[in-house]
C-alpha positions as MATLAB code, in Angstrom:
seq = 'XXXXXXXXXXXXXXXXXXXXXXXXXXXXXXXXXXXXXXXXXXXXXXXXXXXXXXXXXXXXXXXXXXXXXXXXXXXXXXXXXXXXXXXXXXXXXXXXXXXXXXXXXXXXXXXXXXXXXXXXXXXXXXXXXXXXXXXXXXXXXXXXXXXXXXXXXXXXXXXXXXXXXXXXXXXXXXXXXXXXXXXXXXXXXXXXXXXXXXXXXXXXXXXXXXXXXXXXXXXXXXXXXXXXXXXXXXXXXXXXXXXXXXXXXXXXXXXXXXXXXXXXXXXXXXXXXXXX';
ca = [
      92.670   79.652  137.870;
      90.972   81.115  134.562;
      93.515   81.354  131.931;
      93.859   84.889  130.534;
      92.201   85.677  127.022;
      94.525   87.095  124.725;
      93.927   90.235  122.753;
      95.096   91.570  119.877;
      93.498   94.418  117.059;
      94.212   96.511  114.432;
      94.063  100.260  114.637;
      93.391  103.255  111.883;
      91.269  105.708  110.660;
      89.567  104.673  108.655;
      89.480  101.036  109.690;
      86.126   99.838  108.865;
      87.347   98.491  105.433;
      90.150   96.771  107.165;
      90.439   92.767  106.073;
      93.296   92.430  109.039;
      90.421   90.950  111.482;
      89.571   88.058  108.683;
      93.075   87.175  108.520;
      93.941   86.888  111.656;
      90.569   84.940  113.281;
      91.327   82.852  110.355;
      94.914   81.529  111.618;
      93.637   81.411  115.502;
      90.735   79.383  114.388;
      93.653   76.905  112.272;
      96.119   76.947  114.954;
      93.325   76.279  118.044;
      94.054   79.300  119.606;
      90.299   79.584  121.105;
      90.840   81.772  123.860;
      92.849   84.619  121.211;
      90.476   87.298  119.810;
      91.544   90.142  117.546;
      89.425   93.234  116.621;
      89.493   96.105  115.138;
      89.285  100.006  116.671;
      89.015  103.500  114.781;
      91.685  105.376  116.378;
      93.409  108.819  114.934;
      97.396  110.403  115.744;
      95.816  112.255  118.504;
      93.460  109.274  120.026;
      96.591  106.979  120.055;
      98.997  107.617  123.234;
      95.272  106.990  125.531;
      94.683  104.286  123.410;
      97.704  102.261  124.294;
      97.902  103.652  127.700;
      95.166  101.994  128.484;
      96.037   98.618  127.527;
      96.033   96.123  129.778;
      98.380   92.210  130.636;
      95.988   90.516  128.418;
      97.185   92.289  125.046;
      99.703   90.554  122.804;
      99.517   92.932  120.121;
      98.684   95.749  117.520;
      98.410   95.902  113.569;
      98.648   99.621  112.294;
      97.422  101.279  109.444;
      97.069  104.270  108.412;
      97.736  107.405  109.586;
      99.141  105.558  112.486;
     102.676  103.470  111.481;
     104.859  106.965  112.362;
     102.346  107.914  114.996;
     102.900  104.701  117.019;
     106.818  105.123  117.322;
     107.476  107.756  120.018;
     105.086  105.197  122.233;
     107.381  102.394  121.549;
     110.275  101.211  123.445;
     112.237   99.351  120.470;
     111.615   98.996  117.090;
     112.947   96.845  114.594;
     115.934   97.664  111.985;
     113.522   97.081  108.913;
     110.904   99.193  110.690;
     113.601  102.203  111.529;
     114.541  102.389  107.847;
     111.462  103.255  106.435;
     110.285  104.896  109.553;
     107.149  103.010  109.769;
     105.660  100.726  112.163;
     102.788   98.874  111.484;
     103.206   95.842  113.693;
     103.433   96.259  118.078;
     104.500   93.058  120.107;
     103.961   93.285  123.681;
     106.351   91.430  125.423;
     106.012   89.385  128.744;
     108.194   91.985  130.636;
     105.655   94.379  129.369;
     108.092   95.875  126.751;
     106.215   97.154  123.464;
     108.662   96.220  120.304;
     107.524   98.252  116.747;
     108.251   95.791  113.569;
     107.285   96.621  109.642;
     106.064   93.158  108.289;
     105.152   95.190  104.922;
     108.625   94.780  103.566;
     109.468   91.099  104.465;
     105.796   90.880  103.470;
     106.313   92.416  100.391;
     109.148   90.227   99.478;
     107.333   87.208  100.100;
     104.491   87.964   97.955;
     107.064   88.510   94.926;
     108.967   84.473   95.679;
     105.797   83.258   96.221;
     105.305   83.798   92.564;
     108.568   83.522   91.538;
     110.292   87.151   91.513;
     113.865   86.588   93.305;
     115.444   89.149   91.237;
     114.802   91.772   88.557;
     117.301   94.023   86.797;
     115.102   97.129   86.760;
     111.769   98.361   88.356;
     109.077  101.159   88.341;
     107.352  102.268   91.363;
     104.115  104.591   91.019;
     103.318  106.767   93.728;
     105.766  107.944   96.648;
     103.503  107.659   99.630;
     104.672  105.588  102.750;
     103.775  102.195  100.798;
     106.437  103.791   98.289;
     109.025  103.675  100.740;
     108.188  100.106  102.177;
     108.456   99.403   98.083;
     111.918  100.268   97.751;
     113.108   98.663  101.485;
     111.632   95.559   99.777;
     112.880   96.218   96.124;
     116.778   96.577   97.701;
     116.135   92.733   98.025;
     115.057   92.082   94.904;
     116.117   94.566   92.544;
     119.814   94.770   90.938;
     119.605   97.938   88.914;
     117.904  101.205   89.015;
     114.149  101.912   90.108;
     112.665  104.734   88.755;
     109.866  106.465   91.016;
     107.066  108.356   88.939;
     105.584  110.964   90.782;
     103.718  114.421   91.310;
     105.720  117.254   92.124;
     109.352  117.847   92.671;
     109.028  117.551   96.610;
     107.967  114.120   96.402;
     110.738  113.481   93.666;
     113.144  114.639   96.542;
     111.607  112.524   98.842;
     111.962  109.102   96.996;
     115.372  109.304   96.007;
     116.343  110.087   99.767;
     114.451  106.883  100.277;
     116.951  105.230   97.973;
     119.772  106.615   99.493;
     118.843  105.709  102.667;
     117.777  102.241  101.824;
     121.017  101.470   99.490;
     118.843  101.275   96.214;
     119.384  103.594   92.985;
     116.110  105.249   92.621;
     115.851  107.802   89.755;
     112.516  109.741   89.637;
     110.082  111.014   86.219;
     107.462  112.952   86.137;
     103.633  111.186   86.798;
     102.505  112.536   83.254;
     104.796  110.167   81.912;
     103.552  107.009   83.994;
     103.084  104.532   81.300;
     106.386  104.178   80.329;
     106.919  102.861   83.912;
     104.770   99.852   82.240;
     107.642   98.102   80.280;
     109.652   97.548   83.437;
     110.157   94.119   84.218;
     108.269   94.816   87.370;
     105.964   97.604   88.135;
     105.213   98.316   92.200;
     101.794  100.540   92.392;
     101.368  101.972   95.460;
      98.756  104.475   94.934;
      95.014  104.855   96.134;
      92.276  103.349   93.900;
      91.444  104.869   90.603;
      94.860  106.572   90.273;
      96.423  104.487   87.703;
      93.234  103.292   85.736;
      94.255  105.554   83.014;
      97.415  104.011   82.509;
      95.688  100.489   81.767;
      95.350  101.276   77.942;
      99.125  101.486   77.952;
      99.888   98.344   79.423;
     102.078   96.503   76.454;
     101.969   93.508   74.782;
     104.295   91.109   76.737;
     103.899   92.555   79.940;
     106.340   91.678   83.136;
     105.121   91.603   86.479;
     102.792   94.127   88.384;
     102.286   94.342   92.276;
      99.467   96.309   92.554;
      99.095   96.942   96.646;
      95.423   97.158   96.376;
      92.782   94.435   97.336;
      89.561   96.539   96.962;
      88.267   97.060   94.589;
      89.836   94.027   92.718;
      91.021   93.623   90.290;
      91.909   96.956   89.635;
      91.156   98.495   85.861;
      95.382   98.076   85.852;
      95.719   94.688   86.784;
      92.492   93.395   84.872;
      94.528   95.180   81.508;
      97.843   93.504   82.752;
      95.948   90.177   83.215;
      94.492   90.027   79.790;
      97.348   90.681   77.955;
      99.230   87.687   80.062;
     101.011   89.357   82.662;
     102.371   88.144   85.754;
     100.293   90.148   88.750;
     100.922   90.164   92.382;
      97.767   91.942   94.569;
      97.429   93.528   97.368;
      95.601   90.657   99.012;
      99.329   88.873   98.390;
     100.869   91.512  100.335;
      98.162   91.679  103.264;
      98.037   87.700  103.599;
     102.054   87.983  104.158;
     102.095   90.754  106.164;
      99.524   89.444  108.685;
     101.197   86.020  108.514;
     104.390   87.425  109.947;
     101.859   89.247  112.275;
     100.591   86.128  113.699;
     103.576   84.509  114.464;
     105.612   87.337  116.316;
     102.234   87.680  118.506;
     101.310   84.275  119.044;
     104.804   82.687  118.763;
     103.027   79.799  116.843;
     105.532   79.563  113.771;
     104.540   78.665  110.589;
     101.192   80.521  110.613;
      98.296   79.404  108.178;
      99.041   80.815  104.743;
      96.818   78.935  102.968;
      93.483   78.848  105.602;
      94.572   82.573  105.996;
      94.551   83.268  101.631;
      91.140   81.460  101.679;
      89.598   83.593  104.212;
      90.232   86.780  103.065;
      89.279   85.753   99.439;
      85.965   84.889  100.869;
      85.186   87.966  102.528;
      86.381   90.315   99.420;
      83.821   87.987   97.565;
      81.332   88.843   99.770;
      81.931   92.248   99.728;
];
């Protein structure tokens, strides 16, 4: 009897920038999976419930992005405890009883990225932006960080909104004003999490012994931030960190092959932003 193909994609809109497909050929290919393919599919909120309705026995899994990690919950039958404190899903295991279990590998993935490079703890952080990688920031930062984090954003609702975060996630998160970003620079570690171009003004700030930035974006790379961080010797974490850890913890909950490919999985997705 033909063995079954396994199938397993990533899902957004937009999704045609999306690297997950790289990573994740990349650790089938290393771990001989050769009957495992994984794609990628422009779906919106409203194109989702058909979308997964239609699946069939051969899927293992999904990857969300955006605007899909709240979108995919009311279509799950579990989801994980690190997944239900953020409210965001962006990892679906379907399981051999045909069960469909919600995870968020963005925190653990998060966290990983940091050891990797040596951050176990800080005493103090800055987060830029309060968008839903804002929230995945502080879920991760409760790990890491002993002391207050102080969220800059726009507008008072979005003030509101972080420090419920850090209620809710058991972290003390204070909030300032975006006008007054760059002094969010002499933290000992600085999360950005917002889209590209938003904090390229603030690179002329960045100080003379900087700490450590995670900047959560991969393209473009390096960002005007981190190439100002960079030069003036600072520790930076990228967003291709956080991706290549993310997807990592991605492969292994689908595939059940455990350690995945860091390293073949790294490579890969360096090669294709080069390419770019």
């Amino acid at each position: 009897m033909a063995e079954i193909r396994r199938r397993a994609a990533v899902l957004g809109s937009p999704i045609a920038h999306s690297l997950s497909p790289v990573l994740h050929r990349a650790a089938y290919a290393e771990l001989g999976l050769d009957d495992w393919s994984y794609d990628r599919f422009e779906v919106d909120e409203a194109a989702l419930p058909g979308f997964v309705a239609g699946l069939d026995a051969s899927w293992a899994g999904l990857s969300l992005t955006m605007p899909l990690k709240r979108a995919i919950i009311p279509l799950l039958d579990e989801i994980s405890a690190a997944a239900a404190s953020v409210e965001a899903v962006n990892t679906v295991v379907f399981t051999e009883d045909g069960r469909r279990v919600g995870d968020n590998t963005d925190i653990p993935g998060m966290i990983a990225a940091l050891r990797e490079r040596g951050v176990d703890k800080v005493e103090s952080a800055a987060v830029l932006g309060a968008g839903a990688t804002a929230s995945s920031a502080v879920a991760a930062l409760a790990a890491v960080c002993t002391g207050p984090v102080t969220a800059y954003v726009r507008g008072p609702e979005r003030a509101a909104e972080m420090r419920a975060w850090g209620d809710r996630l058991g972290v003390d998160v204070v909030t300032a004003d975006w006008a007054d970003a760059a002094a969010a620079l002499t933290a000992p570690l600085v999360v950005a999490t917002t889209p590209a171009g938003a904090t390229d003004a603030l690179a002329g700030a960045v100080p003379t012994a900087p700490g450590i930035l995670f900047d959560v974006l991969y393209e473009p790379w390096p960002t005007a931030l981190a190439a100002a961080w960079s030069a003036r010797g600072g520790a930076v974490v990228g967003g291709l960190d956080l991706l290549v850890h993310q997807a990592l913890l991605q492969v292994e909950q689908m595939t059940g092959r455990a350690p995945a490919p860091l390293a073949a999985m790294r490579q890969a997705g360096e090669a294709a932003l080069a390419a770019r």
